[in-house]
N, C-alpha and C positions, 0 to 999 in steps of 0.2 A: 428666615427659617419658619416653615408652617407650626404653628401652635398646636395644631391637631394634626393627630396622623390622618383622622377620617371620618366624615361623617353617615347619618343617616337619615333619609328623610321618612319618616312614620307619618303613617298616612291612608287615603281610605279610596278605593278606586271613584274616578270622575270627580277628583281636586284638584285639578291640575299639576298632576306629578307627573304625565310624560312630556308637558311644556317646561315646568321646570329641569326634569332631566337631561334634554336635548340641551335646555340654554347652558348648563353645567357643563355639561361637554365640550357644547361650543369656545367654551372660554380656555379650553386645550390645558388649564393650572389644575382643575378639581377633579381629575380623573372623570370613569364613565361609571355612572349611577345607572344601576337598572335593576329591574325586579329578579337579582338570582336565587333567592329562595322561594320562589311563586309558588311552587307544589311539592306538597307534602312526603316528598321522597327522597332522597339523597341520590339515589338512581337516574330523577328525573334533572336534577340538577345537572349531571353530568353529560347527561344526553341530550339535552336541550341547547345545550351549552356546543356541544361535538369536544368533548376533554377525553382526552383519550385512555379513559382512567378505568377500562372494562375490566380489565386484567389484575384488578387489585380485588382480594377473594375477602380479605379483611375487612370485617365492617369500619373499625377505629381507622387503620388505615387507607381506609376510601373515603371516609369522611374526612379527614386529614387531609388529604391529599386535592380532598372537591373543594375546601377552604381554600387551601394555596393558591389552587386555581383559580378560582372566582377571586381572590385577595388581587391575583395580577390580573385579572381582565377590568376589574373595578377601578384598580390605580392605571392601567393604561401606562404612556407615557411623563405620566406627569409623578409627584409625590405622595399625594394623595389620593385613597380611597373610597369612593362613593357607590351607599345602596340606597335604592327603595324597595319599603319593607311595608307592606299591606299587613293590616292587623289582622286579616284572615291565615297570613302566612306565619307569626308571629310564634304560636303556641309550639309546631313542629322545630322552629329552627333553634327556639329557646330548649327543649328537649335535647336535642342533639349535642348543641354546645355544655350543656348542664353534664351530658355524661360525657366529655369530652376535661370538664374542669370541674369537679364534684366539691372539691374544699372551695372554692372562691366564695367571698359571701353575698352574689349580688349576679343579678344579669348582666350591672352593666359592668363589673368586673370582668364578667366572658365574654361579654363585646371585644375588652378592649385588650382582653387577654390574646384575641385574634387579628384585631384591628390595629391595637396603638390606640392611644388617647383620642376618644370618638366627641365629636357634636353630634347632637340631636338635633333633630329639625322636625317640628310639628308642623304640619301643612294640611290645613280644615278649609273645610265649603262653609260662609255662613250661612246661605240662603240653602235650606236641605231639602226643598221642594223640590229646588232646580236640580239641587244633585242629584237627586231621587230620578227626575222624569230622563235627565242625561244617561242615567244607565239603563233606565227601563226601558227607551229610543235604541240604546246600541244596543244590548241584550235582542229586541226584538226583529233590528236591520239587520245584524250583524255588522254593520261598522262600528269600529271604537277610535279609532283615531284618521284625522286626513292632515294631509300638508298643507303649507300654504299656497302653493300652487294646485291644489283643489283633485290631488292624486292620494288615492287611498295609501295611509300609510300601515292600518293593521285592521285587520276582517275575519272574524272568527268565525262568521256563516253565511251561506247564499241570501244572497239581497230577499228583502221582503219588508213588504207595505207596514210602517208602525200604527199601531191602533191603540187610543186614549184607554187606560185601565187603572181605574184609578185602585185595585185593590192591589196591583202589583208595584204600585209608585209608593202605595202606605206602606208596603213590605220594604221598602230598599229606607225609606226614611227612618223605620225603629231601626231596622240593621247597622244605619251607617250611622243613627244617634247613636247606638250602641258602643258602634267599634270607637269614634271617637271619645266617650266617657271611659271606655277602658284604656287607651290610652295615656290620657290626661291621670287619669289612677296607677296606673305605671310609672310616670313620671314622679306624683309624688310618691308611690312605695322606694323609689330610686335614687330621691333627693336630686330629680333632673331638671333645668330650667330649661327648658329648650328655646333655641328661636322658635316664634309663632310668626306663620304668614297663615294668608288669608287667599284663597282660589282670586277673590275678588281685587283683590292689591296686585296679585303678581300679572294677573292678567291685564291691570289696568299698567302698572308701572313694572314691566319684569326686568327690565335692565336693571332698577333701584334695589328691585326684590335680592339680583343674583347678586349687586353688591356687594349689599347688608349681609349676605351669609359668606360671600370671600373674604370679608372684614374679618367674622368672628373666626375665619377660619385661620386667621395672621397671613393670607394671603395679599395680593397685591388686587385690588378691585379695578383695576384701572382697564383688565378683557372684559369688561361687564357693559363698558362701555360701546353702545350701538351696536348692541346685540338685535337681532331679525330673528324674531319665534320662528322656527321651520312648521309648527304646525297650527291649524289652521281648528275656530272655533264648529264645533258640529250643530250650535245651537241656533234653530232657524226661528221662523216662525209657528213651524208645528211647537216646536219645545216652548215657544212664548205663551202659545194659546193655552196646552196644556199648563203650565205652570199659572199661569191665572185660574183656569177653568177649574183645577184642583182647589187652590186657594182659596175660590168662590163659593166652589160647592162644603167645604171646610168651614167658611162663617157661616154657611147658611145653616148645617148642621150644628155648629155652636149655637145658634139662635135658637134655633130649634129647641135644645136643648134643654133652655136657658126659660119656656114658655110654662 
């Protein structure tokens, strides 16, 4: 029997949360992790989703009702439930549940007041240059994720030529410093130890990676085994150069500084 009803991976976009996601999936025990609280609306949740939950006029009762729902599209076939939850999405859905369980004394109370007994799972970039320039690339191609077989898996804008900016890479790096230090602040206001993985571990070892978290999960690790990422890395050469070329111009400017 699973130890946890469910977990959740917190996390900050371009850490490798939809490589982890798929491999979670793929293991058919951890249910299907995905970002269903993405946007700030209860409405969009439902619509995004196709839950056929128009006709419920109540607010309590449609957010009720958008929990259920997403509770069984997340657990899937299996026992257990899985989300990824962007610290950008964090503050709305904390809202929500809060007036949903007013006396409980904790978020992670109202987690688990919806969930069952939740793991956490913190999942960080350590190199945040790279994360940075990863989302500055997609933001500006519009691709953000491909397969492994080199077919676009999610495109949020017509193709277009990416160009080195380095004041838009320094924006995504305080951003994504940010969301993870509030996270980690979360954690201890919560008294949570989360597993930590690292973009760079699970990438290198993700079959170990998906283990390690079926382990804590009291599940059996044994589908973790020769697991095949269905998705495929977006970072080429342009991302390499950039990521030095930032890097570069960053000591030089330290130097500078420093005269």
């Amino acid at each position: 029997m699973s130890q946890y009803k469910a977990y959740i991976i917190c996390t900050t976009p371009r850490s490798g949360s939809t490589l982890l996601c798929r491999l979670l999936s793929a293991t058919a025990v951890a249910g299907k992790p995905e970002s269903y609280f993405h946007l700030p609306s209860v409405a969009s949740w439902t619509e995004r989703l196709n839950l056929p939950l128009q006709q419920i006029e109540d607010d309590e009762d449609l957010l009720r009702a958008a929990l259920t729902a997403i509770h069984k599209l997340g657990t899937g076939s299996t026992n257990t439930f899985g989300l990824r939850l962007m610290r950008m999405s964090f503050g709305f859905l904390m809202q929500k549940l809060d007036s949903l369980y007013p006396g409980l004394p904790s978020d992670r109370a109202r987690f688990e007041a919806v969930f069952g007994r939740t793991l956490f799972i913190h999942l960080t970039r350590g190199d945040k240059v790279a994360q940075a320039v990863s989302r500055t690339k997609a933001e500006q191609t519009g691709l953000w994720h491909m397969a492994a077989d080199g077919s676009e898996l999610e495109r949020l804008a017509p193709p277009q030529p990416p160009r080195y900016d380095p004041d838009q890479i320094t924006h995504h790096i305080k951003e994504l410093t940010e969301y993870d230090a509030a996270w980690t602040e979360w954690f201890d206001q919560e008294d949570i130890d989360p597993v930590r993985i690292k973009y760079e571990e699970l990438s290198a070892f993700p079959s170990a990676a998906v283990a390690g978290i079926l382990d804590r999960l009291g599940l059996d690790s044994a589908p973790a085994k020769g697991l095949v990422p269905e998705v495929a890395k977006l970072a080429d050469e342009t991302s390499r150069f950039w990521v030095e070329r930032y890097k570069a111009e960053e000591l030089a400017g330290s130097c500078f500084d420093r005269i």
